[in-house]
C-alpha positions as CSV (number, residue, x, y, z in Angstrom):
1,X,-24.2,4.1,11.6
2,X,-21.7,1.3,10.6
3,X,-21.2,2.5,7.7
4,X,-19.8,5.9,9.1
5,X,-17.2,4.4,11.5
6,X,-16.2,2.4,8.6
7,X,-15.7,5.6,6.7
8,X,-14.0,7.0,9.6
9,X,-12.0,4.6,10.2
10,X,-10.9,4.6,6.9
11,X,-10.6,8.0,6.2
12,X,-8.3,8.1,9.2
13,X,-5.4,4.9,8.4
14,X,-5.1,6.6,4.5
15,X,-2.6,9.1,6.1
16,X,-1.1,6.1,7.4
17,X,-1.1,4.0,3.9
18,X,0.3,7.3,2.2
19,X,3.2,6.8,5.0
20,X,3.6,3.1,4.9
21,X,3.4,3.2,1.1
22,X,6.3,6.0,0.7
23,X,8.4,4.0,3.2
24,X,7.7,1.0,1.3
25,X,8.9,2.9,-2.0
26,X,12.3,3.8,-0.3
27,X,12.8,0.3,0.4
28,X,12.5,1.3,4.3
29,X,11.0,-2.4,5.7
30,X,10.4,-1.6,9.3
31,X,9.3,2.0,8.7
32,X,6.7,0.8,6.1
33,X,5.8,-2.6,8.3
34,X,5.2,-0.4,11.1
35,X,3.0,1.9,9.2
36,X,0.5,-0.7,7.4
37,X,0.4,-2.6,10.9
38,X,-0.6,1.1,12.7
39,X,-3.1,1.2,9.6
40,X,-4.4,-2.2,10.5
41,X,-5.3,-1.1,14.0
42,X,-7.1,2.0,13.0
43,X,-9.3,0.4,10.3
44,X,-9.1,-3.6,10.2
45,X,-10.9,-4.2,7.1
46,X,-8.2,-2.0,5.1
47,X,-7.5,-4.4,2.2
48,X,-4.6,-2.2,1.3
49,X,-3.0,-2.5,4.8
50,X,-2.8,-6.0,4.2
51,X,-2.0,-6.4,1.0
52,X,1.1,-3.8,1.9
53,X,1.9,-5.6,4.6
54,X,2.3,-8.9,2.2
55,X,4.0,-6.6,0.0
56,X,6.5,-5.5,2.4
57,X,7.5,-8.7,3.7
58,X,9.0,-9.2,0.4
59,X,11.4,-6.4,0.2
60,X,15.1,-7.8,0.2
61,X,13.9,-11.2,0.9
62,X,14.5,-12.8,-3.1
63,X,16.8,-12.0,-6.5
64,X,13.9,-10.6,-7.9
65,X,13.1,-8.0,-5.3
66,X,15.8,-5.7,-7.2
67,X,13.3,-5.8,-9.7
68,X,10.3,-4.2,-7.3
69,X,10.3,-0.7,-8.8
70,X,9.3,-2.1,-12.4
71,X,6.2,-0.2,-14.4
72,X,3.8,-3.5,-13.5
73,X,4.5,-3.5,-9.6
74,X,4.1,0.3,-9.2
75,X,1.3,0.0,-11.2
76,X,-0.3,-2.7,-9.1
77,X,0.8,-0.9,-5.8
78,X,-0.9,2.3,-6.3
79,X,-4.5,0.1,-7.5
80,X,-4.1,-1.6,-4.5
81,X,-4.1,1.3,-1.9
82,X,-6.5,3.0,-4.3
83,X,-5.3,5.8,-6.1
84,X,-5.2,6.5,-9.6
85,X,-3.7,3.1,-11.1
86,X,-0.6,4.2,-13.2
87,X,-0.4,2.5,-16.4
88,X,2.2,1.7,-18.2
89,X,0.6,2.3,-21.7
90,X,-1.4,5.0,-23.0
91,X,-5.1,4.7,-22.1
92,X,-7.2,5.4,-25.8
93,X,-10.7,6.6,-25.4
């Protein structure tokens, strides 16, 4: 029965992530802070709401924040709110 409201809860804060995460990709700080904190409160052991929230904290805050939108961070973003990581070379199977 844990288990479920876990899945629950999780299933209902990714709506949340997706809008935290596109405000975070727009460079939109309180939008996306807002969002991952909202996340936080529906599911409190979202790794991704935390790690976003770390992430966030960062935008405009050093030099090498102009540097955010490079193939490694994107890449490291979307494997750390679970999606489909996005490499930036070709996977060879």
């Amino acid at each position: 029965m844990l288990k479920d409201v876990a899945a629950r809860r999780h299933k209902a804060a990714e709506p949340l992530l997706a809008q935290a995460k596109a405000s975070a990709d727009k460079w939109d700080k309180p939008a996306a802070k807002a969002a991952y904190e909202q996340a936080l409160k529906v599911d409190p052991d979202s790794t991704a709401a935390r790690d976003g929230l770390k992430f966030v904290a960062t935008i405009g805050e050093s030099p090498a924040s102009c540097f955010a939108t490079s193939l490694a961070t994107q890449a490291l973003r979307r494997w750390s709110c679970c999606q489909e990581p996005a490499l930036p070379w070709p996977v060879i199977r």
